[in-house]
C-alpha positions as CSV (number, residue, x, y, z in Angstrom):
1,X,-73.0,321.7,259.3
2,X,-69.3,320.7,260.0
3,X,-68.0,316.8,260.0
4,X,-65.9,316.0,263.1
5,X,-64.3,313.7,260.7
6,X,-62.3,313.3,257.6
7,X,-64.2,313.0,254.1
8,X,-63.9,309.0,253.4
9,X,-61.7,307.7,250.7
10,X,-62.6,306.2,247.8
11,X,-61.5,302.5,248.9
12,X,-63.9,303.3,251.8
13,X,-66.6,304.7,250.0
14,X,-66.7,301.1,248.4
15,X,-66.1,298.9,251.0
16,X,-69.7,301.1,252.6
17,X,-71.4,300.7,249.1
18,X,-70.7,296.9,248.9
19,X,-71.5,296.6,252.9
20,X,-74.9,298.1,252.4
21,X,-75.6,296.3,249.2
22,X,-74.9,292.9,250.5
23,X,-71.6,292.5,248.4
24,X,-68.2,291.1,249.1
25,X,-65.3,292.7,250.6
26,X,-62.4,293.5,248.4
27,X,-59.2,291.9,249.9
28,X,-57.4,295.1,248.2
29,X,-59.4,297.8,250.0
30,X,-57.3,299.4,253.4
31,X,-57.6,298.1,256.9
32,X,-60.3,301.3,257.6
33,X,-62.6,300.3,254.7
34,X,-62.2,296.8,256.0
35,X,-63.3,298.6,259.3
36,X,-66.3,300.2,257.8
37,X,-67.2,297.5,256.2
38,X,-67.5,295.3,259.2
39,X,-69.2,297.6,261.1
40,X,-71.7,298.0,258.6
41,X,-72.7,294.5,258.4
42,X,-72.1,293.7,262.1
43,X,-74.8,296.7,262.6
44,X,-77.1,295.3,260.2
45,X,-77.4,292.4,262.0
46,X,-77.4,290.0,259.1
47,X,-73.7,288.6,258.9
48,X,-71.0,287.9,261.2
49,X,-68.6,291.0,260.8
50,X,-65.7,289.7,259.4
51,X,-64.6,290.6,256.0
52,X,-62.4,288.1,255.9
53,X,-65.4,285.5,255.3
54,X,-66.8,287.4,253.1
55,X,-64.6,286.6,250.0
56,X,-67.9,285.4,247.9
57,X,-67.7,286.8,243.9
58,X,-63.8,286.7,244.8
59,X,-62.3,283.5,243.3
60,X,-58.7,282.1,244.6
61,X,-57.4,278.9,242.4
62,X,-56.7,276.4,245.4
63,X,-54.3,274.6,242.9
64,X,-52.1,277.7,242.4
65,X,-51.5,280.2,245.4
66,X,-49.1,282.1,243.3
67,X,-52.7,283.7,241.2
68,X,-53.7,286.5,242.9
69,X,-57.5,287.2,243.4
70,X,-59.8,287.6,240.7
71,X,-60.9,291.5,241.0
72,X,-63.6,292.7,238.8
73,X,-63.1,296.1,237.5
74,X,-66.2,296.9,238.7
75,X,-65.1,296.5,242.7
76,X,-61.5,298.7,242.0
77,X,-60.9,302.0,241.9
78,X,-62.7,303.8,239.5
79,X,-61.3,304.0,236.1
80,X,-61.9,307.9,235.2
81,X,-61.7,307.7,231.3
82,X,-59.6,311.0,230.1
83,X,-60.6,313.0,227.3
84,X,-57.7,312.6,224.2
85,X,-57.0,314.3,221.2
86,X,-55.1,312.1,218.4
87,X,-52.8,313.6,216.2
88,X,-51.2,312.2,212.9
89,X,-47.6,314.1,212.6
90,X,-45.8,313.9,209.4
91,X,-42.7,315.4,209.2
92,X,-41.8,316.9,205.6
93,X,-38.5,315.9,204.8
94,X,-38.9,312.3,205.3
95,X,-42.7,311.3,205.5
96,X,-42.2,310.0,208.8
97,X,-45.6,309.7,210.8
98,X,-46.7,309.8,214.2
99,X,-49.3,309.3,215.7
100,X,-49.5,311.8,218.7
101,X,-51.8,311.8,221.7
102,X,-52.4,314.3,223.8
103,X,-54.6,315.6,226.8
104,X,-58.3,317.1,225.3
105,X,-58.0,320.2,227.0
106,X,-55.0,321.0,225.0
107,X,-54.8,323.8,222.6
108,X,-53.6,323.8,218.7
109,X,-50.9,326.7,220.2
110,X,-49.6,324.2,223.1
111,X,-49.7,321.0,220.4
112,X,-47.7,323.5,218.0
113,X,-45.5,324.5,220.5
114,X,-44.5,320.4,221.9
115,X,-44.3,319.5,217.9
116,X,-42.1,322.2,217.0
117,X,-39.5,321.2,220.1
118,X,-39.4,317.7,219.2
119,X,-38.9,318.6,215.5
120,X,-36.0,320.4,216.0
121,X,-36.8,322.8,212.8
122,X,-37.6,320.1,210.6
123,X,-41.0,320.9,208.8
124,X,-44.3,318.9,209.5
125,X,-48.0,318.8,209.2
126,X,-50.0,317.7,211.6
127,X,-53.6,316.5,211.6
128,X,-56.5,315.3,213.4
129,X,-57.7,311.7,214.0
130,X,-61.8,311.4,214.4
131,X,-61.6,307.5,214.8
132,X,-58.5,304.5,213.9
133,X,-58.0,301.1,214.3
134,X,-54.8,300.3,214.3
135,X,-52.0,297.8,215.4
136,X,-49.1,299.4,217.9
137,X,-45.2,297.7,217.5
138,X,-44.5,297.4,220.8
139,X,-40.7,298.1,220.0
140,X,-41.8,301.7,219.6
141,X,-44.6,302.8,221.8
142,X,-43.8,305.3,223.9
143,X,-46.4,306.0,226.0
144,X,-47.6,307.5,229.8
145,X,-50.5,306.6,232.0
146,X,-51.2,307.5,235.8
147,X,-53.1,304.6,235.6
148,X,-51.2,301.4,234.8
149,X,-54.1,298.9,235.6
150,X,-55.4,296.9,232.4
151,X,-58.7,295.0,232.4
152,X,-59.0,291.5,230.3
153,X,-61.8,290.4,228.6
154,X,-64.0,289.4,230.9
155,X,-63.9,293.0,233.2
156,X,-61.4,291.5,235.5
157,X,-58.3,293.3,236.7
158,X,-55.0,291.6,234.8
């Protein structure tokens, strides 16, 4: 069996999901989602088709236009949790630590290799972290994320 179309995106995958499910449209999904989703409920019969009323479980303050929508996690993207390794590195000479974190799939000979360049010959140890709770300065975290999105308290998008 061959699809005379494209495999639909993820944005679109949702915006059918919610459409079937009797949920809201997400303002954030792309103009084809949008399309989807109308023709979805316009097919079932049970709604007018337009997304654009169908902001329910989406909350816009009327007294400040500058907040954007309220987006549960939940109705985003997906957040795909990665598997980490954390690393305490010490180096030798002046009991410096760091703590190091670093893709799951990585091996002891690729962390060795990333400590030793950054170490420029000065001796270390280096050892694993099972679980920590700590506080991070913000002055000196250094970190990387393909995924900059950050979710409050409540499961909504900040």
């Amino acid at each position: 069996m061959t699809l005379d179309h494209p495999p639909l995106t993820h944005d679109e995958r949702k915006a059918a999901e919610a459409a079937f499910q009797g949920r809201p449209f997400n303002p954030l999904w792309s103009q084809k989602a949008q399309h989807i989703y109308d023709g979805i409920r316009a097919a079932q019969g049970n709604r007018v088709a337009n997304s654009q009323d169908s902001s329910v479980g989406l909350s816009l303050p009327s007294t400040n236009p500058s907040v954007p929508f309220h987006v549960h996690y939940s109705e985003s993207a997906p957040f795909v949790p990665r598997i980490a390794q954390v690393w305490i590195l010490e180096y030798q000479d002046t009991k410096e630590r760091r703590l190091e974190v670093c893709p799951g799939a990585t091996s002891i000979e690729q962390l060795l290799k990333v400590f030793r360049q950054r170490a420029h010959g000065r001796s270390f140890t280096i050892q694993m972290v099972d679980v920590a709770s700590m506080s991070l300065p913000s002055a000196s975290l250094s970190s990387y994320s393909h995924d900059a999105r950050q979710i409050d308290q409540d499961g909504f998008l900040a």
